[in-house]
C-alpha positions in Angstrom: 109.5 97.1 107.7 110.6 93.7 107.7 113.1 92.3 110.0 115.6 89.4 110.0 114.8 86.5 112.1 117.2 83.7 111.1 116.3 80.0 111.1 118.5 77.8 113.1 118.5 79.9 116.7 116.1 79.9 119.3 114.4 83.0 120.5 112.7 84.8 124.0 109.4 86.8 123.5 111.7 89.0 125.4 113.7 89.4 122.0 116.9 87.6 122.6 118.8 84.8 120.6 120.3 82.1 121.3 122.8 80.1 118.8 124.2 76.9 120.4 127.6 75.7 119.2 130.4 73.6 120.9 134.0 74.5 122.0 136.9 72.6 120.7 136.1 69.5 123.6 132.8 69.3 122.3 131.2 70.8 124.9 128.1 72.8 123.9 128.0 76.7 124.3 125.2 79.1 123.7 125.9 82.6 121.9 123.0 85.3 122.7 122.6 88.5 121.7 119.8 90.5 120.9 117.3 90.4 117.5 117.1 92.7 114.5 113.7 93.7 115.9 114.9 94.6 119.3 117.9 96.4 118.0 115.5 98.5 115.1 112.7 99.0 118.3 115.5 99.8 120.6 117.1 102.6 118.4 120.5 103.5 117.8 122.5 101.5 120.6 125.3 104.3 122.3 126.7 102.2 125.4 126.7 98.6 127.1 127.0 97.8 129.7 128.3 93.9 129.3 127.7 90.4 131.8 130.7 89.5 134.5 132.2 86.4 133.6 130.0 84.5 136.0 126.6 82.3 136.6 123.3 83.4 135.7 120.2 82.1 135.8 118.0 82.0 133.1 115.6 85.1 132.8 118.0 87.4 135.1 119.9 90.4 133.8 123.0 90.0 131.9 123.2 93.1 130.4 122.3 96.6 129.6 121.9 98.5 126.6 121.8 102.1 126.6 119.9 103.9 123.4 118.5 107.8 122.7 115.0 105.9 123.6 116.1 104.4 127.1 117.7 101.9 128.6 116.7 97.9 128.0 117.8 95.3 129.7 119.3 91.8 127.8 117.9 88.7 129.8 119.8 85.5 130.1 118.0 83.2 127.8 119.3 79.9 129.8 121.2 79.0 133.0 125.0 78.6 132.8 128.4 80.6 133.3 129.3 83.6 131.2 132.5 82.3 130.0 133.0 85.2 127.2 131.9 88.5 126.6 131.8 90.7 123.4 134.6 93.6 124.5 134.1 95.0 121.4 131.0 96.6 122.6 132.6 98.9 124.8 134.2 100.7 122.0 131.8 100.1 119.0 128.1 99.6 120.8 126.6 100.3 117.0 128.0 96.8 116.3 124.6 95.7 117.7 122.3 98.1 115.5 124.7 97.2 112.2 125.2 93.3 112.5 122.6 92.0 115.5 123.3 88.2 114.4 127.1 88.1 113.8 129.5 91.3 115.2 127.1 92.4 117.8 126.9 89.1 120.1 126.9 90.1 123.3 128.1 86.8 125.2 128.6 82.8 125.6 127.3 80.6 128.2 128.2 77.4 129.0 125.1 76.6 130.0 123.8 74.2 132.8 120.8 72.5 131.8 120.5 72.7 128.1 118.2 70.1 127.4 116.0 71.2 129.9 115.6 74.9 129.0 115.7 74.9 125.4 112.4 73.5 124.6 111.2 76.5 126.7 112.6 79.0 123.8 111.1 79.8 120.5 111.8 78.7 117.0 112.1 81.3 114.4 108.5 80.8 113.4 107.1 81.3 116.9 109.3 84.2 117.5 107.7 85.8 113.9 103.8 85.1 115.3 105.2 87.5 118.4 106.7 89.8 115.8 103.6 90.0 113.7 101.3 90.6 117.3 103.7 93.1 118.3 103.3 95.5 115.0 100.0 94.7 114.9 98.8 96.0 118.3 101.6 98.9 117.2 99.7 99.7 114.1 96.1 99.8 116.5 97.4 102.1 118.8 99.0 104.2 116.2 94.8 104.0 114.4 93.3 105.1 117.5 95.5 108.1 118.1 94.9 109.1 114.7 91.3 109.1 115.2 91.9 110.8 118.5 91.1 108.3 120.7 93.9 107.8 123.2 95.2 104.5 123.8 97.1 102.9 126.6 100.1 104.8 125.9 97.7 108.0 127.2 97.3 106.1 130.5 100.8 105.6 130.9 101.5 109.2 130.2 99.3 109.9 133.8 101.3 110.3 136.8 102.0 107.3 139.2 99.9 105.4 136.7 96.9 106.6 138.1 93.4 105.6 136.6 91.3 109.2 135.5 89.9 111.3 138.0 86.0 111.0 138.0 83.8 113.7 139.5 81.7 112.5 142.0 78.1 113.5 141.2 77.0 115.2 144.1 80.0 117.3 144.2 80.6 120.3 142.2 81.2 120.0 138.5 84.4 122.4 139.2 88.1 121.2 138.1 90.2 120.5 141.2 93.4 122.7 141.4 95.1 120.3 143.4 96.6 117.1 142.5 95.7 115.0 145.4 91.6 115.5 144.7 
């Protein structure tokens, strides 16, 4: 599958973007929503939960989007002050599976330190390299399960994260029935 990455924004390896514009004083503003690859990854998008018109600093959560898969957080991509949010969300989350880059925005900062924080973001070619890792390491797990080696997605499966229980080798080569051996 290929997926839209527009030139002209900027971009977090945590799949937001970020279109800067200016208001009608000049002033620049930054629109951010989330990427076609997030949105297609993410699933069909059935409630939002959207930023308080307030200041955020950059990487903390601005808002939430609920999907059939889970539940992903959106991650301020600068500093600054929510000064809008996309209330059509509330009544039309799909807008963000159907038009990630135009309808399904999900707000505008005025940010703080702009020239500071946006050489930190990606270009549309970076963001693609991540892309590209991304469905390749996909496509390796998806291999190895195949071939019926688990991959890290088995270890996840494991309660509390635990590594494998190993026998010791002076113990009895017996399964445990409890789950604290």
């Amino acid at each position: 599958m290929t997926y839209l990455v527009p030139e002209g924004l900027y971009y977090t390896k945590e799949h937001e973007w970020a279109k800067v514009t200016t208001d009608e004083r000049g002033q620049e503003l930054v629109v951010v929503g989330i990427t076609d690859y997030a949105q297609a990854k993410l699933g069909d998008v059935v409630y939002v939960v959207l930023p308080q018109l307030k200041a955020y600093s950059k990487g903390e959560v601005l808002a939430e989007l609920e999907a059939y898969k889970g539940v992903s957080e959106v991650y301020a991509p600068v500093s600054g002050e929510v000064i809008e949010r996309n209330d059509k969300l509330e009544g039309a989350p799909e807008l963000i599976n159907q038009d990630p880059y135009g309808k399904g925005w999900i707000a505008v900062i005025r940010p703080k330190d702009l020239s500071s924080e946006l050489p930190q973001l990606l270009d549309h070619k970076a963001y693609e390299e991540i892309i590209v890792g991304h469905r390749a390491a996909e496509k390796s797990l998806r291999s190895a399960e195949r071939a019926g080696r688990p991959g890290h997605a088995e270890e996840d499966r494991r309660p509390f994260n635990r590594p494998a229980l190993q026998r010791h080798p002076l113990r009895s080569p017996q399964p445990c029935a409890s789950t604290t051996c």
